[in-house]
Each structure stands twice: as structure tokens, then as C-alpha cells.
N, C-alpha and C positions, 0 to 999 in steps of 0.2 A: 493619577499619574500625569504630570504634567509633561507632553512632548515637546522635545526642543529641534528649532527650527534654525536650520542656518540661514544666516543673514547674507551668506555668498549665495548663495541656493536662488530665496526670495529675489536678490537683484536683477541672477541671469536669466529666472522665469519671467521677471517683468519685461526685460530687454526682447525676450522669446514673443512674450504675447504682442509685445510692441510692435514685431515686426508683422504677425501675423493677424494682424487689425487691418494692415491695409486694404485699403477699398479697391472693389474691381476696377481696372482701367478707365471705363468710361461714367465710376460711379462718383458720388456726390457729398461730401459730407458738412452737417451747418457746427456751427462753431465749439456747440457743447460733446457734441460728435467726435470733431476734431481735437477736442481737450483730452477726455476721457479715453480715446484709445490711442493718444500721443504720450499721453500723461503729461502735455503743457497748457497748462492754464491758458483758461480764454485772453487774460492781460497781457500775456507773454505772447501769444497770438499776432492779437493787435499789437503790441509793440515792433515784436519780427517786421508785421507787415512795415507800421511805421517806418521802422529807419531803413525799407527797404529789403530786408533779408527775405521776402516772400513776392514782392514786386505788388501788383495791384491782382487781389484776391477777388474771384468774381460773384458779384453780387445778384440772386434772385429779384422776383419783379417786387419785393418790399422792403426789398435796402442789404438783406440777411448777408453777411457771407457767406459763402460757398465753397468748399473745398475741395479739388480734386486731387484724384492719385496723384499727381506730380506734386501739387502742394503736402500732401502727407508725405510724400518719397524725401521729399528737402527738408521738413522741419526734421523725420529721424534723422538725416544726415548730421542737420546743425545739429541738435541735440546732442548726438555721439561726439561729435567735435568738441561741442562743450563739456562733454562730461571728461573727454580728456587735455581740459584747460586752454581750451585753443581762445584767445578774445574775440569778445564781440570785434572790434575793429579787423582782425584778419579775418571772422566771417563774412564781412562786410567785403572787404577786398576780394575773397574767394567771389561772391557772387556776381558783384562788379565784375570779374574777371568770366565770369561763366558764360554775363550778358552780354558782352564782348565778343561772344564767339571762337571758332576753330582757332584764331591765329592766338590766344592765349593758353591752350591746351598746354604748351609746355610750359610755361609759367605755373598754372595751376598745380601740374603735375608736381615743378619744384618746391612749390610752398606744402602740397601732400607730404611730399619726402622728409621735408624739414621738418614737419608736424610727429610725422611717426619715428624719426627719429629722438626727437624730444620727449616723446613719450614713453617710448625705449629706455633711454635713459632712466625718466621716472621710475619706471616698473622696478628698474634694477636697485636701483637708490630704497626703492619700496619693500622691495624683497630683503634686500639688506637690514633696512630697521626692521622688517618685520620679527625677522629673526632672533634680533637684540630682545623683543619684547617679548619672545616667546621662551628666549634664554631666563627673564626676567620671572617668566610665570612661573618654568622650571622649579627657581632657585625659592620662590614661595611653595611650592612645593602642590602648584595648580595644574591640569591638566591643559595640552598645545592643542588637544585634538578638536575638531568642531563638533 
């Protein structure tokens, strides 16, 4: 008997364990570390740092990178942003705006708003086709349920 697995189920466990990978406050983690309980690739890593989205990541006495809590705290953040289409280039500004300090707090805040309201939208928009498609399976005469 073959079990079947919802594919909503698998995601929100991954997003679950995601969060609960983080490392103690003052703990440490090196790149493959950071891939594996981020689920971003060491290349995506290095790129972040690159164009900035991580700032300058601290390096051990043989060159390693080094990850700390605040750096795994930011890449879920960006992650989550990307996973709700947010561009590289507004992450880019978001963080720009973060290393800027207090006096862009409300800036930040307004570009949050504008983000989840666009996102909102989507769901709805999402929710709507989904519908269509589950009308569709209907009339083949498939089953809606997971």
C-alpha cells in the first residue's frame, strides 16, 4: 500500500524545521551548516553575501565562513520574502534601509505593508484559480481532497 503524502503538509514541515534549526545566540555555524538547515545553497550563500543581502560574513583563522544567529535569523527572513516574490532588488533596499538605522524604521515598515498587501492579493487571486481547477477535477469526475 502505497501512502500518500501531502505536498502542503511536506512544505510547512520544511518551513517548521527551518525555523527550528536555528542556532543558539551565541552559536556558530560554517557554510555547509548554513545550507543544510537553511535549505539555501552554499552558492546562494555567497551570492547574498556578495551583492550585500548578508554584509560581510565572519570569517574563522582559515579563511571559512562563519555564521551566526543573526546571520541565519536574516537569510529565513530573505528566504520568506522570496518565497513570497518579493525582488532581489527590494531586498536589497530593505537591508540597505535596516543598515541605515532607527530613522528608516518607518520606511521599512512601509515597504512590509506594501509587500503583504501584495501578497494578500496573490493568495486571493490564488484561491480563486484554485478553485477553478478543482471545479475542473470535479467535472473529470477526480477527487478535490488531498
Amino acid at each position: 500500500m502505497t501512502v500518500m503524502v501531502d505536498p502542503v503538509d511536506l512544505a510547512l514541515d520544511r518551513l517548521r524545521r527551518q525555523d527550528a534549526a536555528a542556532p543558539e545566540i551565541d552559536g556558530a555555524l560554517n557554510i555547509a551548516e548554513m545550507a543544510e538547515r537553511t535549505g539555501v545553497s552554499a552558492h546562494t550563500l555567497r551570492y547574498y553575501e556578495r551583492i550585500g543581502l548578508l554584509g560581510a560574513v565572519a570569517r574563522d583563522a582559515s579563511g571559512y565562513r562563519i555564521y551566526s544567529a543573526a546571520d541565519f535569523s536574516r537569510v529565513v527572513f530573505l528566504t520568506r520574502l522570496r518565497m513570497t516574490g518579493m525582488p532581489i532588488r527590494e531586498l536589497i533596499r530593505y537591508v540597505e534601509l535596516t543598515g541605515a538605522g532607527e530613522a528608516t524604521v518607518d520606511e521599512r515598515l512601509a515597504m512590509l505593508q506594501a509587500h503583504r498587501e501584495a501578497v494578500r492579493t496573490q493568495l486571493a487571486e490564488l484561491q480563486f484559480a484554485l478553485k477553478t481547477i478543482e471545479h475542473k477535477i470535479d467535472m473529470y469526475g477526480g477527487s478535490c481532497a488531498p
